[in-house]
KEMILUM-876912 format. One record per residue (C-alpha): residue number from 1; residue in three letters; x, y, z. Coordinates in nm, 2 decimals. Each point is the difference from the previous one (the first is absolute). Layout:
KEMILUM-876912
R   num   residuo       px       py       pz
R   NUM       Ala        X        Y        Z
...
***
This chain:
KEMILUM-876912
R   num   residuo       px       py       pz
R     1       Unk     6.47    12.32     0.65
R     2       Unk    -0.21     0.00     0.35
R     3       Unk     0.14    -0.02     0.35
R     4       Unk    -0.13    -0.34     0.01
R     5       Unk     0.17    -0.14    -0.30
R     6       Unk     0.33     0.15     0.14
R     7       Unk    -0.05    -0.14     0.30
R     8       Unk    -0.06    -0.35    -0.16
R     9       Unk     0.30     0.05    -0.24
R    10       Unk     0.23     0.09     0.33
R    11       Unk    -0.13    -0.28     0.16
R    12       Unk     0.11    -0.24    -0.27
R    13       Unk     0.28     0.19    -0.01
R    14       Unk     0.10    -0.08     0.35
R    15       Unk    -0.14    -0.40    -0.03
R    16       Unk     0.25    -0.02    -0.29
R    17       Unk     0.33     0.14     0.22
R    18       Unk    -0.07    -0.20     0.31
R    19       Unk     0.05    -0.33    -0.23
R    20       Unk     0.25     0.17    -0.16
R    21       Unk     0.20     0.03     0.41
R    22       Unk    -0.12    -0.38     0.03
R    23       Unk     0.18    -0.11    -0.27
R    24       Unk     0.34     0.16     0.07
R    25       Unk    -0.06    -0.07     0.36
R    26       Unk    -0.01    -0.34    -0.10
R    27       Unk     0.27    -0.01    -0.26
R    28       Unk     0.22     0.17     0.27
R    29       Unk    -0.08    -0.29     0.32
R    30       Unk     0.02    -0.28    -0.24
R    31       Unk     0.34     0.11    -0.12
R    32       Unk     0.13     0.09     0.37
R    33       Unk    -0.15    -0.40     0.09
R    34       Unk     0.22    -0.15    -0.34
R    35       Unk     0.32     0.20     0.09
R    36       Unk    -0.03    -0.10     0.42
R    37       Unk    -0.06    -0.39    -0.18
R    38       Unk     0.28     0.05    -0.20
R    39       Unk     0.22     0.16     0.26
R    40       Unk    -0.13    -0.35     0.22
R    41       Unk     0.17    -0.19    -0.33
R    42       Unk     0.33     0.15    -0.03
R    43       Unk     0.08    -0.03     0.34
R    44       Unk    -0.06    -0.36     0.00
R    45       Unk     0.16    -0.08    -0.31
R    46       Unk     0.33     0.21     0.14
R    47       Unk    -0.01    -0.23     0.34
R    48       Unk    -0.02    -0.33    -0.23
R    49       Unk     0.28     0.15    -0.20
R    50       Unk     0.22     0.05     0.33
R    51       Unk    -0.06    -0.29     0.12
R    52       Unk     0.06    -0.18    -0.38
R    53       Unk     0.37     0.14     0.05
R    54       Unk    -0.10     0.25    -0.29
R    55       Unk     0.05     0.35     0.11
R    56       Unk     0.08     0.13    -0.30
R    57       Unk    -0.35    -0.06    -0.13
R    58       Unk    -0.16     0.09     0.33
R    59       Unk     0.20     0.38    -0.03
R    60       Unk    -0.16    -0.04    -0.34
R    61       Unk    -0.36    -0.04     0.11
R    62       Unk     0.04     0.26     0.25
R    63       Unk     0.08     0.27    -0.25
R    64       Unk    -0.30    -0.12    -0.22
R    65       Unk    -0.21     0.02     0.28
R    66       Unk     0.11     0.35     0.03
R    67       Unk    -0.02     0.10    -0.33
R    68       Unk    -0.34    -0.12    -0.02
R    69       Unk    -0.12     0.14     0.31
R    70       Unk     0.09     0.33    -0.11
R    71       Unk    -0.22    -0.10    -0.32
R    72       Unk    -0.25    -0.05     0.24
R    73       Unk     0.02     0.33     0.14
R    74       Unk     0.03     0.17    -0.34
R    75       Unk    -0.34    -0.15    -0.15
R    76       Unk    -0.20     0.03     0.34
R    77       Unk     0.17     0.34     0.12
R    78       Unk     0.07     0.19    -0.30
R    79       Unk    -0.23    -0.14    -0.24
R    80       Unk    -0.35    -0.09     0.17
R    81       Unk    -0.02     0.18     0.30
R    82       Unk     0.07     0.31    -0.20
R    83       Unk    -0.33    -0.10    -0.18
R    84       Unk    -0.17    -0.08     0.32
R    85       Unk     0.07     0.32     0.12
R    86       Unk    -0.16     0.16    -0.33
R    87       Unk    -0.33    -0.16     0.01
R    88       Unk     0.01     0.05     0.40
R    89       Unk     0.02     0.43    -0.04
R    90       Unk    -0.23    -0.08    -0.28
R    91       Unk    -0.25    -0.15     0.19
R    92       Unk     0.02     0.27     0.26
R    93       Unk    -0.09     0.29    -0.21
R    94       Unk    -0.28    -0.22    -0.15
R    95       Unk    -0.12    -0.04     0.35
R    96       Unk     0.02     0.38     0.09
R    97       Unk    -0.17     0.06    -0.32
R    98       Unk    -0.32    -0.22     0.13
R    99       Unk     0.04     0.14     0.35
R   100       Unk    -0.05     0.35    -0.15
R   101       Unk    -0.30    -0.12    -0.27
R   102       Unk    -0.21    -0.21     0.23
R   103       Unk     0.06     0.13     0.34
R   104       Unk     0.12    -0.31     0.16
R   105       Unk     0.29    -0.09     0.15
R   106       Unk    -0.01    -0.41    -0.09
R   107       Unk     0.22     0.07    -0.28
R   108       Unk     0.28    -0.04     0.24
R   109       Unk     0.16    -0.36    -0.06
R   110       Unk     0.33     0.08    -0.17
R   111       Unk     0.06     0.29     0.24
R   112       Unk    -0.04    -0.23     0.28
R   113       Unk     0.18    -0.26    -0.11
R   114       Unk     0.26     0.23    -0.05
R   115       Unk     0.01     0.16     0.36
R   116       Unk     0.02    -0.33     0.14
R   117       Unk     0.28    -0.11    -0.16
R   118       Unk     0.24     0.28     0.17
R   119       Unk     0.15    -0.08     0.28
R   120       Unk     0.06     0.28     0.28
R   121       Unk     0.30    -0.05     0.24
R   122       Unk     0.22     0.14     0.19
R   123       Unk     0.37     0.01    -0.08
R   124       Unk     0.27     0.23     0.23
R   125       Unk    -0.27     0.21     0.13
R   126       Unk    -0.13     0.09    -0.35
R   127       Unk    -0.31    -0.13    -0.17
R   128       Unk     0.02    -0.21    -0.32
R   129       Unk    -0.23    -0.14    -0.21
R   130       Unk     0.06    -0.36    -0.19
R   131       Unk    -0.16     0.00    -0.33
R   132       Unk    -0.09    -0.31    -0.28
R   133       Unk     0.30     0.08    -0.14
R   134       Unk     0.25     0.01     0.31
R   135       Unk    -0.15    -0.34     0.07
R   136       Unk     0.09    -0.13    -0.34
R   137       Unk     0.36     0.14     0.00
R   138       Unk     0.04    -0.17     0.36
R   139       Unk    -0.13    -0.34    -0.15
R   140       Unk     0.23     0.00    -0.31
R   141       Unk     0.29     0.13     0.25
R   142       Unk    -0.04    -0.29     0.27
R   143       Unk     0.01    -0.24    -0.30
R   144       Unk     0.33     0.19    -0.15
R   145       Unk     0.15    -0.07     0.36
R   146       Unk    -0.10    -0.36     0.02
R   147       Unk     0.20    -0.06    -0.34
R   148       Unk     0.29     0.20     0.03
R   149       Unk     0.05    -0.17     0.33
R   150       Unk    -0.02    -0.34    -0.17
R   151       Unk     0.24     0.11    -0.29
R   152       Unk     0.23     0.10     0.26
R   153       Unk    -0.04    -0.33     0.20
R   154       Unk     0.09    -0.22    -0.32
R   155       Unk     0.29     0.23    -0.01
R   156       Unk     0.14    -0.01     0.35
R   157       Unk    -0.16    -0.41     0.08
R   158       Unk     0.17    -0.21    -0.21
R   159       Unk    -0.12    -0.38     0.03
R   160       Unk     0.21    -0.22     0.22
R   161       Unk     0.19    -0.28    -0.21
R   162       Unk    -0.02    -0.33     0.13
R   163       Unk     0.36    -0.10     0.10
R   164       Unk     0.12    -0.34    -0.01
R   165       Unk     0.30    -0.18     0.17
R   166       Unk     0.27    -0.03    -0.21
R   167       Unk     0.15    -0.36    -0.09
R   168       Unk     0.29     0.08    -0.14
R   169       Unk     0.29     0.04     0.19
R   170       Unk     0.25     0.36     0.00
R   171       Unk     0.39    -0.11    -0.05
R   172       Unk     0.28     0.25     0.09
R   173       Unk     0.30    -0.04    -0.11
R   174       Unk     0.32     0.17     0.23
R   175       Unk     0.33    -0.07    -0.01
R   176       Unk     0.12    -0.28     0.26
R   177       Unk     0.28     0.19     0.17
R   178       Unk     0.07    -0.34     0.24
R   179       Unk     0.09    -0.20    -0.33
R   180       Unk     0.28     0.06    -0.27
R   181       Unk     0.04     0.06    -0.36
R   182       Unk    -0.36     0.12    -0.15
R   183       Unk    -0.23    -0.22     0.26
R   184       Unk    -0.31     0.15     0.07
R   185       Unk    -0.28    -0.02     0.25
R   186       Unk    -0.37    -0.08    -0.09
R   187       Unk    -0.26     0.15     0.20
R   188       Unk    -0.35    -0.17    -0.04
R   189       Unk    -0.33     0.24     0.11
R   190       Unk    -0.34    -0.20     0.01
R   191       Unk    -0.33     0.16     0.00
R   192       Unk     0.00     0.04     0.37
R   193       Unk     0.34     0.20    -0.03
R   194       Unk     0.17    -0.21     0.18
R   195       Unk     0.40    -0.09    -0.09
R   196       Unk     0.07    -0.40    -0.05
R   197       Unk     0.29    -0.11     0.07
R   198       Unk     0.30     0.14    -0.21
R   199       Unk     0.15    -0.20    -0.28
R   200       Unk     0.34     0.06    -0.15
R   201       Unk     0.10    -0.05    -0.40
***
């Protein structure tokens, strides 16, 4: 096989993994955009539950949304980044391949894309770097927060019954000490708790 049909098969070679990163990098946003829409969902459907007087469903709803945010995070982080990642290291050695074979350095987008996507900052006087995956783990944790919080808060809130005046009246019974033989003394209570005027039996 000649240079040039090795450098033609690389090329195709690298074509091919470059979809390949645009596919999981697709799979991988449109998930994140479906579990920030769902996260949207469950918090709205917990404040109508609250407000519906039903907190046991709304603690209910808040550990679903937990369970499948953490679903979330298992199919985007452990399951298609993971593959993401593959075709991105891939794609880099295809690229170095073609740098080496042709001389020219515009092989270069998945190595690119990939230094731009670290983040350099500074942190107690030492220098870190935020990578694609730091940024994942922070998204899935800020989300983890925002539900545990609302678990806890249809937990701790419970929704406010409405009270209504009583009509009935409260009788107490006590022993009339002023009268004698078994006489007693009937106290009346309204709603207001105020005493009416004592009657004796």
């Amino acid at each position: 096989m000649s240079d040039d049909e090795k450098a033609k098969l690389m090329v195709e070679a690298w074509k091919t993994t470059v979809d390949v990163q645009k596919h999981f990098n697709d799979l991988a946003m449109r998930i994140r955009a479906f579990a920030l829409s769902f996260l949207g969902v469950v918090v709205g459907a917990t404040a109508v539950a609250i407000q519906q007087k039903q907190s046991t469903l709304a603690t209910l709803l808040a550990i679903v949304g937990i369970l499948a945010w953490f679903a979330f995070w298992l199919m985007d982080g452990l399951w298609y980044h993971q593959l993401l990642k593959g075709a991105v290291k891939q794609g880099t050695k295809v690229e170095q391949l073609l740098a080496r074979a042709t001389n020219l350095d515009v092989f270069g987008l998945t190595q690119e894309i990939t230094g731009s996507s670290h983040i350099q900052f500074s942190f107690l006087g030492k220098q870190k770097e935020l990578h694609a995956a730091h940024k994942l783990l922070i998204f899935y944790i800020v989300g983890t927060v925002a539900l545990v919080l609302l678990l806890i808060g249809t937990i701790v809130v419970k929704p406010a019954e409405t009270v209504k005046k009583a009509e009935t009246l409260n009788v107490i019974l006590s022993p009339d000490s002023t009268s004698k033989g078994a006489a007693v003394r009937v106290i009346v209570i309204d709603s207001t708790g105020r005493k009416t005027k004592p009657r004796r039996r």
